[in-house]
C-alpha positions, -999 to 999 in steps of 0.1 A, spaced: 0 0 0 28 26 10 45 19 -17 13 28 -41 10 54 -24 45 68 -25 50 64 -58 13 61 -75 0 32 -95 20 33 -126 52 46 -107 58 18 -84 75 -6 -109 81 -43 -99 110 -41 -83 95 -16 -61 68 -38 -51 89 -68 -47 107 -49 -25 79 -38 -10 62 -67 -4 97 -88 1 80 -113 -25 103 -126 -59 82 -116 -93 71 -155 -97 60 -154 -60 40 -124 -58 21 -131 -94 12 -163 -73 -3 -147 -43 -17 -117 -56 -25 -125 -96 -11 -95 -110 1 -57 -102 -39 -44 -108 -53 -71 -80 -25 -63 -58 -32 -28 -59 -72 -32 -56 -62 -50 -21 -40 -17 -13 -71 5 -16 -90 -21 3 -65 -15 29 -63 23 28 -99 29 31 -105 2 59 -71 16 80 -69 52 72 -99 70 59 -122 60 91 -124 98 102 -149 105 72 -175 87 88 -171 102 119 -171 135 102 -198 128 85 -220 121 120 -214 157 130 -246 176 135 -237 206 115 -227 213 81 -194 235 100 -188 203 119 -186 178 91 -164 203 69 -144 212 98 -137 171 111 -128 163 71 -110 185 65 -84 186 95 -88 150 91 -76 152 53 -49 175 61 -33 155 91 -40 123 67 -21 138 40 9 152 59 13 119 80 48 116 94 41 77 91 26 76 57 38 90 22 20 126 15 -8 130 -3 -38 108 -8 -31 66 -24 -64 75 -47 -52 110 -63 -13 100 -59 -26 71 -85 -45 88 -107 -28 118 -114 5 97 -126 -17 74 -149 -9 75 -184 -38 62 -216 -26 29 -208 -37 24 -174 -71 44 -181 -87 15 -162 -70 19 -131 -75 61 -137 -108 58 -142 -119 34 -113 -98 58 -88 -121 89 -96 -151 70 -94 -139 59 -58 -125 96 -55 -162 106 -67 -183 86 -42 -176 110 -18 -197 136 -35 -235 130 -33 -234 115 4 -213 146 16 -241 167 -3 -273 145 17 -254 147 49 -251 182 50 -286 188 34 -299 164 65 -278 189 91 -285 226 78 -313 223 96 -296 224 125 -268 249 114 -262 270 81 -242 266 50 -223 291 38 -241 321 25 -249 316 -12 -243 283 -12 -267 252 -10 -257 215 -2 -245 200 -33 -223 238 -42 -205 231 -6 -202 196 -11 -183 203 -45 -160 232 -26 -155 208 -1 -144 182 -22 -125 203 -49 -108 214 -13 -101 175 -3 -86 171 -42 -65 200 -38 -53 194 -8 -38 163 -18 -22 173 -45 -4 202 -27 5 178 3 21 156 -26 39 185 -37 53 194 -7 33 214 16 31 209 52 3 204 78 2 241 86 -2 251 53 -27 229 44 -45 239 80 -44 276 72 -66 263 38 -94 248 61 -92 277 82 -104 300 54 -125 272 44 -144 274 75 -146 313 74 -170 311 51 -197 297 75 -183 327 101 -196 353 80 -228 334 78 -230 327 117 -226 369 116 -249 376 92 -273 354 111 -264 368 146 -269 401 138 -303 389 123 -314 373 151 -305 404 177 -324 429 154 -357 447 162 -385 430 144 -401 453 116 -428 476 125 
């Protein structure tokens, strides 16, 4: 899996996952079929060991707390002293050339699935908090994910933990402005 996601799906070459794995080419054919199924099991394994904090974030109460849990969870994911930076899924996909479209295309339909249940989630809790001003559920779901995306492709690049924190900070201003707004709403004198 590190190794995938080190060096993306078309980057880590055989003798990078024998070494890897500490499996000969003959041996690791044998237990895993080929480079594709091996790499299907390194997914499995990211999303099972590292990307439990979405669901958590996603049982927040308010559209503020689910953006605020994913995205410090993204940025501490993808700046992980332990684990290469960046995320396995865009680290693979963005090194993919026309003849691993396969692999390229199944990584941003798993990138993608994110999408639409973000969007119902935070439909379900703006009832109980706002979204940003001028936005709806599905236009902060798509910020918030064009935020994950980018993210990972700037930790890959390079940037640290604090940098990519002072991103979800301005993220999150967004709904301050909108907390404001509705503050100053709610304190008011009603309308003769």
């Amino acid at each position: 899996m590190f190794a995938f996601w080190k060096y993306g799906y078309e980057g880590a070459s055989m003798s990078v996952l024998m070494k890897a794995t500490g499996l000969g080419k003959t041996s690791l054919y044998r237990t895993f079929g080929s480079k594709e199924e091996l790499f299907q099991k390194a997914l499995q394994l990211y999303h099972s060991e590292y990307l439990d904090f979405r669901v958590e974030a996603l049982a927040e109460t308010t559209p503020k707390r689910i953006a605020e849990k994913l995205l410090y969870g993204i940025a501490t994911l993808h700046t992980g002293e332990a684990t290469p930076p960046g995320c396995l899924e865009t680290n693979g996909a963005l090194a993919c050339g026309p003849d691993n479209d396969p692999i390229r295309e199944e990584l941003a339909r798993k990138r993608d699935l994110i999408g639409p249940v973000l969007s119902e989630r935070l439909r379900e809790t703006s009832v109980d908090g706002p979204l940003p001003r001028g936005l709806d559920a599905d236009a902060t779901a798509a910020l918030l994910v064009t935020l994950i995306q980018g993210m990972a492709v700037q930790a890959k690049g390079g940037h640290s933990r604090t940098e990519l924190e002072s991103t979800v900070r301005a993220a999150l201003s967004l709904w301050d402005v909108t907390e404001k707004e509705n503050d100053a709403d709610a304190s008011a004198p009603p309308a003769a």
